[in-house]
C-alpha positions, 0 to 999 in steps of 0.5 A: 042699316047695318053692313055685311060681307058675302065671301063665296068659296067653290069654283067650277068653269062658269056655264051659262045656266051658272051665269044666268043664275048669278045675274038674276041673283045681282039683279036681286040684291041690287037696292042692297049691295054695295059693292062686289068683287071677283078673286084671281090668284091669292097668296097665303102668307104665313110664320113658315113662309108664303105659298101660293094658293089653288084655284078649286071648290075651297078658293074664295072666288069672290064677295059682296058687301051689302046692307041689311037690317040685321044678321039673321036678314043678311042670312036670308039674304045670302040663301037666295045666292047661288053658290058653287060651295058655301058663302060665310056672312060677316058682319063689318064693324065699324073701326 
């Protein structure tokens, strides 16, 4: 098996058909997950300095790391999540 990692970008206030679609989405990855996160604020630091970064549709608000057998299975994986404006998979080497 190989591991992957869901990052999810978008947010809106959470409503609770939102929340509802999330759980049952946990609920289904379940055997496959690994682990999972929720973002609150981030910085971005960069050669001309450090800002802080908004909390909209662009913000990366959470992720999940999960097995799967191959990219194109994490992929179909991922379609099924409910998310608020994408989701990029990234497949986690091993270092």
């Amino acid at each position: 098996m190989k591991k992957f990692m869901f990052l999810h970008f978008g947010f809106e206030k959470p409503t609770p058909e939102i929340m509802d679609a999330w759980n049952a989405w946990f609920e289904l990855i379940a055997d496959k997950q690994i682990e999972q996160g929720g973002f609150g604020g981030g910085r971005e630091i960069s050669k001309n300095g450090t800002k802080d970064l908004p909390w909209n549709m662009e913000s990366i608000t959470g992720y999940n790391i999960i097995e799967a057998e191959s990219f194109d299975a994490a992929e179909k994986l991922a379609q099924t999540n409910p998310f608020i404006t994408s989701i990029r998979i990234y497949e986690i080497r091993a270092m």
